[in-house]
N, C-alpha and C positions, 0 to 999 in steps of 0.2 A: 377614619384610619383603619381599625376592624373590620370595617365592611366592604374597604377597598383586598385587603391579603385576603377575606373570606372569599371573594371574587377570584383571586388570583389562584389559590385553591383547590376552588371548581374547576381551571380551567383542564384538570387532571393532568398538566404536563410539565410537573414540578420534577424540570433536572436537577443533579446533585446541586446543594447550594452556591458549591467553586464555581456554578457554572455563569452565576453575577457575579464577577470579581470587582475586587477595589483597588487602585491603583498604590501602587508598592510604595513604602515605604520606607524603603531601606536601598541605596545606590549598587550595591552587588547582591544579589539573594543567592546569586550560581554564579559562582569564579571558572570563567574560561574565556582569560585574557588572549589567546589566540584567533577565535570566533569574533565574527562582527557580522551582524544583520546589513542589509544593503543600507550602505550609506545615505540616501537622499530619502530614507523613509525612515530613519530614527533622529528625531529632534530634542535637543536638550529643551527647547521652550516647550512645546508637546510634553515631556518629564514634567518639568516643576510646574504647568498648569493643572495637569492632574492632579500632582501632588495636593494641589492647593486644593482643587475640587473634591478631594478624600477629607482629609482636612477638615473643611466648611462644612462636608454633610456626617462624620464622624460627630462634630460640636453642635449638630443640627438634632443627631442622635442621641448624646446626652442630656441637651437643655428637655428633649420632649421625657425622658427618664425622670426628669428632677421635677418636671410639671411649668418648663419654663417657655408655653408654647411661644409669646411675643418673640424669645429671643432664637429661639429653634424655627420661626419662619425667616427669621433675619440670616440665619446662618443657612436654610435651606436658598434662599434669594444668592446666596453669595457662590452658591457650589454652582447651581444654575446659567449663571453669569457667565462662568469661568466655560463654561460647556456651550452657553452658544457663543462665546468669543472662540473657540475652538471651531465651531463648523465656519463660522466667518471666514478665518485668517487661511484655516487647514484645507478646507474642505467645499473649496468653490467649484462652480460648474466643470471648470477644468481641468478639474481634479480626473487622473482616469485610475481605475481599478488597483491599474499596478503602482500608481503615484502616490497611494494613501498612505498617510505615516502610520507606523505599528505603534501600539501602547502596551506597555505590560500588564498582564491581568492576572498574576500570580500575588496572592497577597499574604503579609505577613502582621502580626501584631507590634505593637509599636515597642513591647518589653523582650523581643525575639530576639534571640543567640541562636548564631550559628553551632557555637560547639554542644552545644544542649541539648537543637532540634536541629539539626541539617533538614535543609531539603535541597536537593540532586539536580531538580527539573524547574524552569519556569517556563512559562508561555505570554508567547505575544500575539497579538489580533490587529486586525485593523483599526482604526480610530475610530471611523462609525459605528462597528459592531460595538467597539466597549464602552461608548456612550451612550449607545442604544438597552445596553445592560444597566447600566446605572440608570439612566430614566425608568426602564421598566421596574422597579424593585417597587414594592406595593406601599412604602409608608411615605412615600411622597406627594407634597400637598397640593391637594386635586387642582385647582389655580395654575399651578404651572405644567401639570398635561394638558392643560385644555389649551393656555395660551402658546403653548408646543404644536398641538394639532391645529390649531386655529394659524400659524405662521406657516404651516407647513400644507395647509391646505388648498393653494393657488399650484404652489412649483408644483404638489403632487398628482394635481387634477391633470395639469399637461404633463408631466410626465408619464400619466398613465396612460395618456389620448392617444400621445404619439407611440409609444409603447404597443397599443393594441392594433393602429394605422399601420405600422409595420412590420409585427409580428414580431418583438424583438425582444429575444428574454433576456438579454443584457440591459437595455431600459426598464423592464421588468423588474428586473432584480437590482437595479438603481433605485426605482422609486419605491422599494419596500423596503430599503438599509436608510435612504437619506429623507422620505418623509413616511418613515414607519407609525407614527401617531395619527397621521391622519386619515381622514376615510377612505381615501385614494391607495394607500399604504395599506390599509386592511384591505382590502381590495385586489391589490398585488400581492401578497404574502397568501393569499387561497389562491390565487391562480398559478402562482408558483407552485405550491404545496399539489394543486390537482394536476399540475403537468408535470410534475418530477415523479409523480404515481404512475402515470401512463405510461413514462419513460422507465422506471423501473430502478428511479431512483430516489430509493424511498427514505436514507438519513436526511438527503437535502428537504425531502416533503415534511420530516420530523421535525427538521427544523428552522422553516417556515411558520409551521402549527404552532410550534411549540412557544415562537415570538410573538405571533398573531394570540395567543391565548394570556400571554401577561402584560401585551401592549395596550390589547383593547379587552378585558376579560368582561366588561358586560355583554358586547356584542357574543363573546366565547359562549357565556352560560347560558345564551338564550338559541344555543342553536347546536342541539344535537347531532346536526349531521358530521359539523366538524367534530364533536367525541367522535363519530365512527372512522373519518378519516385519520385521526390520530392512531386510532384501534389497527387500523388496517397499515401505516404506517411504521408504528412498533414489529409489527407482524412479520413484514413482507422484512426486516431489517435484521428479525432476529433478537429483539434487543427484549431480553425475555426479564431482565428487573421491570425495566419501566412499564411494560405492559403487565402483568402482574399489578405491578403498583394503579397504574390508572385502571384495570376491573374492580380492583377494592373500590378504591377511590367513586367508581361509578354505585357500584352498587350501594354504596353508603350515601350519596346525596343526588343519583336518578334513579331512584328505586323505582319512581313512578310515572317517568317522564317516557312518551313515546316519540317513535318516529317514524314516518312514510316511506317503505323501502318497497318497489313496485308497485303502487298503486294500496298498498296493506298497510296500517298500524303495527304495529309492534313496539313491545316492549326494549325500550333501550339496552338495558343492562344486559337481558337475556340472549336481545341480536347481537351486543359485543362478545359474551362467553361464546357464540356460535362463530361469527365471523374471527376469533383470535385462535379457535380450533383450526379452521378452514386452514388447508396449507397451502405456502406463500409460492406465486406463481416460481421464482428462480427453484425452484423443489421438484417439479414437474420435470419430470423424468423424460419425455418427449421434446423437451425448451430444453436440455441441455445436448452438445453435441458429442459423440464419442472421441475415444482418444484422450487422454490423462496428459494434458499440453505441457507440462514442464515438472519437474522435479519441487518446484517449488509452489504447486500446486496450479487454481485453475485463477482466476483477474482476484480474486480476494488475498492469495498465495495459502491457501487452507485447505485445498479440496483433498478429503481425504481418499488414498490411493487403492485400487481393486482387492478385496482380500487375498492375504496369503497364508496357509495354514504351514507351509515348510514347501523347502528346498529339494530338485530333483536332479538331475543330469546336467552337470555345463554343456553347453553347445559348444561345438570344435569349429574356432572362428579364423585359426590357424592353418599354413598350407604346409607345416611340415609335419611328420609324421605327432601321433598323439595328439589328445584333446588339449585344445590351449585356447587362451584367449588372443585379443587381437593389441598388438604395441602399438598406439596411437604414437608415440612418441621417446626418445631416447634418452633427452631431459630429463634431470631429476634436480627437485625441487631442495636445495641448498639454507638449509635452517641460518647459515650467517650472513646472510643478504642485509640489504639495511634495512630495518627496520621501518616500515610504512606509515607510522603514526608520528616522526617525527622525532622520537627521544632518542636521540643521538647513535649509539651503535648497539642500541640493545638485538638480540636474538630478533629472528622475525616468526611469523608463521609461516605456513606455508603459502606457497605461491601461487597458485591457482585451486579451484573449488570448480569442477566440473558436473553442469544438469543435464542430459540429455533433455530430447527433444521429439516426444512418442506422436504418430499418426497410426492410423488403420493400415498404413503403406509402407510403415516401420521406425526403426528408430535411426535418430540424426543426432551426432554427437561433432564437435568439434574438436580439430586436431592444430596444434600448436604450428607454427610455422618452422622453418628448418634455413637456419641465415649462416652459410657458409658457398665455399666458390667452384665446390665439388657437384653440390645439389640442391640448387636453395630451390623453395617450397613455399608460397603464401600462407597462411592462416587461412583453414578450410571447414567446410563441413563435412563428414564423411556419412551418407546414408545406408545403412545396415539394411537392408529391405529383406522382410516376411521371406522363407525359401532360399533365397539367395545372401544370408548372413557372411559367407568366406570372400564374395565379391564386392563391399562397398564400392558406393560411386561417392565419388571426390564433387564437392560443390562448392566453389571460390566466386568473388567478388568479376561481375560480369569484365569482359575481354576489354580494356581501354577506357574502362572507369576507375580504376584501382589508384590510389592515390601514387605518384611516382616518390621513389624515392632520391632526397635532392643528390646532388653531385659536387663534389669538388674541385675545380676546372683550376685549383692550383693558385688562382689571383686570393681565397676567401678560407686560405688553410686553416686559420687561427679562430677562423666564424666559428661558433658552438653550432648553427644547426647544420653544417655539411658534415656528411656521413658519422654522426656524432650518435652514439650509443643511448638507446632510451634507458633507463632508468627502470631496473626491474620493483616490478609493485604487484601488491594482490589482485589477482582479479576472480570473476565468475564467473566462468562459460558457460553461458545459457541463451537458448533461442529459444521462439515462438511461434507456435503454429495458429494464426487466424483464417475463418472463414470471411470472403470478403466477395462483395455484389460488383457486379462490373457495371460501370456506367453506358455501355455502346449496348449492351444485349443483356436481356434474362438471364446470365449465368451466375454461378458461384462457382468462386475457386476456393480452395482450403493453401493459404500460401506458410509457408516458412521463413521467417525474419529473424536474420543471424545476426549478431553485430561482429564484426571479421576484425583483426590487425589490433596490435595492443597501443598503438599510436606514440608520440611522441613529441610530449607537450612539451611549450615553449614558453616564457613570460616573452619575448620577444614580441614589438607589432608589426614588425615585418616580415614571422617567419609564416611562412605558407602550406597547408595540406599536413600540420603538424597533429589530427584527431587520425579518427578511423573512422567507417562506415559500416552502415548496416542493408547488407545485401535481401531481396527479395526472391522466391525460388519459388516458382508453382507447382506443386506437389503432384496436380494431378495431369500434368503436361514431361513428366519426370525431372522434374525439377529445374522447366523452362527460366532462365532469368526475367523476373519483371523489374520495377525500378530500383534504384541504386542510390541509397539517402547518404551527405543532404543531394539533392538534384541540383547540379548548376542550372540545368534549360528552366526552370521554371522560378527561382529564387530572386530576390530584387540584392543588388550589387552587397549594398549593406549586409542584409541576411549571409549571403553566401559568404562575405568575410572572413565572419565570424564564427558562421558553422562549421565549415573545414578546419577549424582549429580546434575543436570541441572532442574530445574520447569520451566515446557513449559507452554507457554503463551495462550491465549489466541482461536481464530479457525482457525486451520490449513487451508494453501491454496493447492488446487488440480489440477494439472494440468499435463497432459499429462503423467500418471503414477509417477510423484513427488509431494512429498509433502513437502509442504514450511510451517516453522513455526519457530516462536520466541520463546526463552527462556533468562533465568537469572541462574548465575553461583556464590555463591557467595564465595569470598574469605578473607582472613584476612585483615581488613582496605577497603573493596567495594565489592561492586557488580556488575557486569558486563553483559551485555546485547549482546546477539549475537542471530547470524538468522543460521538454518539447513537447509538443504534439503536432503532427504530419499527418496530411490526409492522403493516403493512402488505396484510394478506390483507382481500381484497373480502367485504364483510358484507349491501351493499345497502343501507346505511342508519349515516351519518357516527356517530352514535350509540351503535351497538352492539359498540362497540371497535374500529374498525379509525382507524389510525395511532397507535394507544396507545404511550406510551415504553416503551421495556423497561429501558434502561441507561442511563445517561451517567457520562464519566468526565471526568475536568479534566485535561490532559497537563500543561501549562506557561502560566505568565505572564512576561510582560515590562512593564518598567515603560514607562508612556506617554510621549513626547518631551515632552508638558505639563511633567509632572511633574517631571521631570529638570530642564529650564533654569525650573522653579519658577511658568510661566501657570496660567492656566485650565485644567484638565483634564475639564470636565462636558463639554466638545464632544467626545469620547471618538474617536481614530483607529481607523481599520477596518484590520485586516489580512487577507490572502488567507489561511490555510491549506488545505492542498493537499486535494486529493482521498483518499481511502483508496486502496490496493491489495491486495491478497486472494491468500493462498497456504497453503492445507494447513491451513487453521483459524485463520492469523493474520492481523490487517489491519495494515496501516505507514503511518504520515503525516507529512510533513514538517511542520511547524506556522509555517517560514519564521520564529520569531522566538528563534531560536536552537537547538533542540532536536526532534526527531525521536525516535516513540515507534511500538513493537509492543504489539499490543494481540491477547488472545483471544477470538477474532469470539464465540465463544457468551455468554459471560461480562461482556465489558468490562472486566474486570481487567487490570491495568497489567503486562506480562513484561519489559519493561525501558524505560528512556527515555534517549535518548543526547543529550550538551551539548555543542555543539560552540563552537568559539573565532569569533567577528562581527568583522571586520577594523575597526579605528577608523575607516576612510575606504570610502566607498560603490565601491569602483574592483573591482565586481562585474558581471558579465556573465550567469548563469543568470537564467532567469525561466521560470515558468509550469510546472516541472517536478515530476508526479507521482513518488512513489515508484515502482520495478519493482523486481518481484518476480520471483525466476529463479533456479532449478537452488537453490532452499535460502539464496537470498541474496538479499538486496535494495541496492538501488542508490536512494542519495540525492542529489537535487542540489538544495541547498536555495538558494531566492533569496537571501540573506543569509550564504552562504557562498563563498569563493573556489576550494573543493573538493567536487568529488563524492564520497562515502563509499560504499565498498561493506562492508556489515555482513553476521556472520549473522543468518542469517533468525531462528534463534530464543532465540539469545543476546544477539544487538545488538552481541558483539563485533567492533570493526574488522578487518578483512584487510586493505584499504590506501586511502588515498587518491588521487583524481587532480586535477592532476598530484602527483606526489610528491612530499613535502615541497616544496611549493609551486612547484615548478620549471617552468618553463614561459611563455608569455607570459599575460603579466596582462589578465586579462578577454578572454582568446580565443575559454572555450569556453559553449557558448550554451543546448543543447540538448542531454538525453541522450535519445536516440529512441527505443532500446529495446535489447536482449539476442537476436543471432541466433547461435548455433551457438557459445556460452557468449561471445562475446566483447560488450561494450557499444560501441553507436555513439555516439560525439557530433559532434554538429553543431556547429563553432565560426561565429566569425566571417568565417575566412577560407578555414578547408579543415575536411574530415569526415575525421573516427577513430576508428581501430578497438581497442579498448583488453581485451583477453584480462582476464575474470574469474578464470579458472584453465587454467593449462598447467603441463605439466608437462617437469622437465628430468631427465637421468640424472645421478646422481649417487651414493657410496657404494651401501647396499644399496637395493633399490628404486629407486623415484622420490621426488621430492617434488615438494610444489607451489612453485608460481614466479607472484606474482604481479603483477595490472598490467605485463605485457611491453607494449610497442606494436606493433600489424600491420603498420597501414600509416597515414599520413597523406595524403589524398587532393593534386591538384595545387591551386594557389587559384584559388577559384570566380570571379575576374576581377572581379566587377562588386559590389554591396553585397548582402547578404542580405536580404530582404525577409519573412522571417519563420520558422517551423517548418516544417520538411520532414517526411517520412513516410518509412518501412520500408513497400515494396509489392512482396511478393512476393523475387524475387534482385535489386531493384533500391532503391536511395535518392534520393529523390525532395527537392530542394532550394529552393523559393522564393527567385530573383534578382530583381533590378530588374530585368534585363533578360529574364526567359524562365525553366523552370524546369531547372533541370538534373539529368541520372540518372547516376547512379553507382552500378556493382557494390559490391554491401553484402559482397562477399568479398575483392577486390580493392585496393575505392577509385577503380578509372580509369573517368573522364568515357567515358562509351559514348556519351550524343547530349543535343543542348539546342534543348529547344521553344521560340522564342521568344511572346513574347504578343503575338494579335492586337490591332489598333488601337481597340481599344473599351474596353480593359484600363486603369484608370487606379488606381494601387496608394497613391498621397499619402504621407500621413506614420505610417498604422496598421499592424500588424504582423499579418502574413497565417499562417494554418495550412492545412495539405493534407490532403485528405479524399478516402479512397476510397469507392467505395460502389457494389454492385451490383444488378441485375436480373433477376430469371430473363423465359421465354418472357410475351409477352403471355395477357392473359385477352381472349379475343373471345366476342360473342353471336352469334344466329342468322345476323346480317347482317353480320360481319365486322366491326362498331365495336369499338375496344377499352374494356373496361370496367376493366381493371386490371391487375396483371401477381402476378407469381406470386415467391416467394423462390428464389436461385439454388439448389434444390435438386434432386436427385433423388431417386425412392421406387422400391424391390424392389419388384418385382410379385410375387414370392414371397413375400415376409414381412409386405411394408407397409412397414417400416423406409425413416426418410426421411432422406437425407446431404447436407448441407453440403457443396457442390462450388465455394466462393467461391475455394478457395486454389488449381483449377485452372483451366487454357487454355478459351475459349470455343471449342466445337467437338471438347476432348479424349474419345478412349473409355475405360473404365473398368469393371473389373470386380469386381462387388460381391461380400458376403459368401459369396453363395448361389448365385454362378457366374451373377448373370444380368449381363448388356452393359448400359450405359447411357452416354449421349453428354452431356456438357454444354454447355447454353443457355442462355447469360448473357450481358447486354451491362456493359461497365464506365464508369466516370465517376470525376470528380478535382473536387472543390470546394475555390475558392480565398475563404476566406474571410478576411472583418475585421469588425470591427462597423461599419464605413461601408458594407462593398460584400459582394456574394456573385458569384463568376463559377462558371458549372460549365462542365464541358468531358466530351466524350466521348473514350474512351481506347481504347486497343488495348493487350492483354494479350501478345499475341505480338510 
């Protein structure tokens, strides 16, 4: 028994210990009787067999305590049981990904009070993974891993056969969740772990290793190449505890252990302090492309934004006389609307949260639609272009793809969906700029993906075109339409359904020709949140597959407020779900109606869903906040919650909340901005904080971690908040009533406050801050300027072009290859709402 945990030890990839959980205890841990996980994946017999499996290896636990080993195998036999009658019944071949029952893996002690110890949050997993965790735990007796891997060592062999015959990482990643003990299983779990590396997705590679290292930890300890990929996995993710932890860890038990890296010896420990210096390829300044994609930063929603040292001249965006800004809209946003979370007519927030949308070619903000008989107006994108700021071009959902709107032909007056008023709700306007390869030819285009119309959900199954879409715009064609999601020409009858009814959330995420994006579905008695991904590669022709679905998965429902106090529910309520966020192969979304889920970007398969507790009373203060993704963890501040939750990234298990155990003033804090130099900023109401993800304290042997410590709480910002601030550069940038104020994002102390010029009129909408840069002009023969250039610069040696947005205008710098180059960029600060847009020129020094 000691020399199996000694093993498990070595394998240095000891996550927090929540990260084996044990099946709960306790029938509600998190009361939010509105919430329901998808129905046909949570089973009461799945409940009470775990139960009984906790149970057996609990009294399995004891008897070995009291020295009662005869009876402690007896009761290990019993937990066992319960677990392969589980893959049996649950978990047969035709079982698919999305068909797995979830199990809860939040655990609690059997003497647990709620009113004592609240806990906020729990999480659930698929049923393989959390049987997978309970096998792996190290005091279990050697006899039945073996007679595990020995049953599991036929299915795994051909699962792995076929797996490699077809190249399939979905079989891959079958045969290393469902025969993880056998050598076929260790087998898949490295070849997983080395192609999530090459991909550049290195949480899913962490953990891979990190299974593979307490599934099989003899195989682990005798094979230091996998410590280095562990090493280089921590790395490349950011996740600066655990790496830390496994260099001690190294150094303390392969002090002397080498390994072959190019044909040389070397010392292990010494090659890992080298390779965890090395910095992680997404760093590489060259690998990222210019342009600050969204307000909410870049696929992690983190990236912090160009520095700004202060505020200079608003630009005059206005065609009447004096410097003004531009009126997006004449709408003003009505604080007694009903209230979006459901609790009957309480106050609401505000109504929409406006990101722009920055290229090298300028910026693209969206403009609300105009529904009256005088002038009505789609839902658009307006492009502010470099030079040309007083002239936006207007960009709407291409000519004859627009969803219609229905009609009432007099026979169907009384129908709810003819010309029947949607249901005002919060939303986020936000678009996406992706670089994307075309399939017919060698090109890349850099496109723009808006999602357009605030739609108008239906529980009905016969109402039809009741979502919205998300329009495509090729940036470098001036903003030619390409496809128009969801695509009927290419969809199967079903699909299309279903999609047309769907209101897509929030700004699409871009990557590698997919696109990732949230929506809401609503049905009779809920509303239900699930995540898409569309492939998205240019074909030339809407036709021939491009925007095709590839996944969808369904996170969570909530029951509708109809419902509940017993009305109408066909006029079905719209909720926001958040944006995605993007780290190492996983994306996170808050769904804002009680629960928040990880999901594996290739796949769509569900890696855990976490349920948090919705306070009875609306007396909440977040809004508008995407997940961040950072250092292996992500950070949740969901609207509907009175706490931020920092989870891991690839467990979902909690590390802690803020404030803590609720402590703190009630609806203080507003904003979480983002993750600089491991600590989380937020932006409250009254002051900005700085809140340590992970530190560390001395204590006994080593360190451990300490988390949620507080840095600093800034001084109070005097005047009322006026909306989202920004991380720009070493400075935090704050929207006041009166002017915006900057504050050291290391500190917290007020350094200077620009006030706004007289032209500035901010009302009653809620403002966000946007950076956005420029490189040198494009001039012609005769000195006109024709356009401008992204702030980059290119080696004249190699060609190699770098992203120079996160330095000083005017800084020198030397590149890869030893050549000098200067940086030539101008900056600017966009203060947006959906009534007004102001831009202002900035100084970076």
């Amino acid at each position: 028994m000691k020399t199996a945990l000694r093993l498990a030890l070595a394998a240095c990839l000891l996550w927090p210990a929540a990260f084996v959980p044990a099946a709960q205890e306790a029938d509600d841990i998190v009361i939010n009787p509105e919430l329901r996980l998808e129905s046909d994946r949570v089973d009461k017999k799945v409940v009470f067999s775990l139960r009984e499996a906790a149970q057996w290896q609990s009294q399995a636990r004891a008897f070995e305590r009291e020295g009662k080993s005869d009876k402690a195998f007896d009761a290990w036999r019993e937990a066992f049981a319960r677990y392969e009658s589980l893959w049996r019944d649950f978990l047969g071949p035709e079982v698919s990904g999305s068909g797995e029952p979830l199990a809860r893996s939040t655990t609690v002690s059997s003497n647990w009070r709620r009113d004592e110890w609240p806990i906020y949050i729990e999480t659930w997993v698929p049923l393989p993974d959390y049987i997978n965790s309970q096998l792996r735990a190290p005091d279990w007796p050697r006899q039945f891993r073996d007679r595990l891997a020995m049953r599991q060592g036929g299915p795994g062999n051909e699962l792995l056969k076929t797996a490699l015959e077809q190249g399939s990482t979905r079989l891959l990643r079958r045969c290393a969740r469902y025969c993880q003990f056998s050598a076929a299983g260790a087998k898949a779990m490295r070849l997983l772990a080395e192609l999530s590396l090459e991909r550049g997705d290195s949480l899913l590679a962490a953990r891979w290793l990190f299974e593979l290292g307490l599934s099989h930890p003899d195989e682990f300890r005798r094979d230091p190449s996998l410590w280095l990929l562990t090493i280089r996995a921590y790395r490349e993710c950011d996740s600066r505890y655990y790496l830390d932890k496994m260099l001690r860890d190294l150094e303390r038990i392969a002090k002397d252990a080498t390994v072959d890296v190019e044909g040389r010896k070397v010392n292990v420990a010494a090659y890992a302090q080298e390779l965890a210096q090395a910095p992680a390829p997404a760093e590489r300044n060259e690998l990222r492309p210019a342009g600050w994609r969204t307000m909410s930063g870049d696929n992690t929603r983190n990236r912090v934004a160009p520095p700004v040292a202060s505020l200079g001249e608003m630009i005059d965006l206005g065609a009447a006389d004096g410097v003004q800004g531009f009126q997006l809209s004449e709408q003003t946003a009505n604080p007694n609307e009903r209230e979006r979370y459901g609790y009957g007519n309480a106050p609401s927030k505000t109504l929409q949260l406006v990101f722009p949308a920055v290229h090298h070619s300028g910026l693209y903000v969206h403009q609300l639609a105009v529904d009256n008989q005088q002038s009505p107006r789609p839902e658009q994108m307006l492009g502010f272009m470099h030079g040309a700021e007083q002239r936006p071009v207007p960009m709407t959902i291409k000519a004859g793809a627009a969803y219609p709107k229905p009609k009432d032909d007099g026979r169907y007056r009384y129908r709810y969906y003819y010309d029947r008023q949607s249901r005002d709700r919060w939303r986020v306007l936000a678009s996406t700029v992706g670089r994307l390869n075309w399939a017919v030819e060698p090109r890349e285009s850099d496109v723009l993906f808006a999602v357009l119309g605030e739609g108008n959900p239906s529980s009905d199954d016969n109402a039809v075109r009741t979502g919205n879409q998300i329009q495509a715009f090729d940036l470098g064609t001036e903003g030619k339409h390409l496809v128009t999601l969801p695509n009927e020409k290419v969809e199967n009858a079903e699909d299309w359904r279903f999609l047309q009814r769907v209101v897509f959330n929030g700004a699409p995420l871009v990557r590698d020709n997919k696109l990732y994006v949230t929506g809401t579905f609503a049905r009779r008695g809920s509303t239900e949140a699930w995540a898409f991904c569309f492939d998205v590669t240019p074909r030339g022709d809407n036709a021939a597959g491009e925007g095709k679905l590839q996944w969808k998965t369904m996170l969570c429902a909530r029951k509708t407020a109809s419902a509940m106090w017993g009305g109408d529910d066909t006029n079905a309520d719209g909720v926001e779900v958040s944006s995605f966020a993007e780290q190492g192969g996983m994306l996170y979304v808050s769904t804002h109606l009680g629960a928040a889920a990880g999901l594996d970007r290739d796949s769509g398969e569900l890696c855990w869903v976490a349920k948090y507790e919705r306070p009875n009373l609306p007396d909440l203060a977040w809004q508008g906040n995407s997940p961040i993704a950072a250092g292996g963890m992500v950070v949740l501040a969901p609207d509907d919650s009175r706490f931020a939750f920092v989870l891991d990234g690839i467990s979902g298990v909690l590390n802690f909340e803020h404030p803590k155990r609720g402590r703190g003033a009630a609806a203080e804090f507003q904003y979480a901005l983002g993750v600089v130099d491991n600590r989380l900023i937020i932006q409250g109401k009254r002051k900005l904080y700085s809140v340590a993800l992970t530190s560390y304290r001395p204590g006994g042997k080593g360190k451990e971690a300490q988390w949620a410590s507080l840095n600093y709480e800034s001084v109070a910002f005097g005047t009322a908040v006026a909306g989202r601030g920004v991380i720009a550069g070493s400075r935090v940038l704050v929207p006041l009533q009166d002017g915006v104020a900057f504050f050291d994002v290391h500190t917290g102390k007020l350094t200077t406050k620009a006030p706004y010029p007289s032209g500035v009129n901010l009302g009653e909408e809620t403002f966000t801050l946007t950076v956005f840069c420029r490189g040198e002009a494009i001039k012609d023969a005769e000195g006109a300027i024709q356009g401008y250039r992204p702030a980059t610069v290119t080696d004249p040696k190699t060609g190699a072009v770098y992203s120079v947005e996160h330095l000083t205008n005017g800084e020198s710098l030397t590149l890869p290859s030893g050549a000098k180059a200067t940086v030539v960029k101008e900056t600017f600060v966009a203060l947006t709402s959906s009534k007004w847009l102001y831009l202002f020129k900035a100084s970076d020094k």
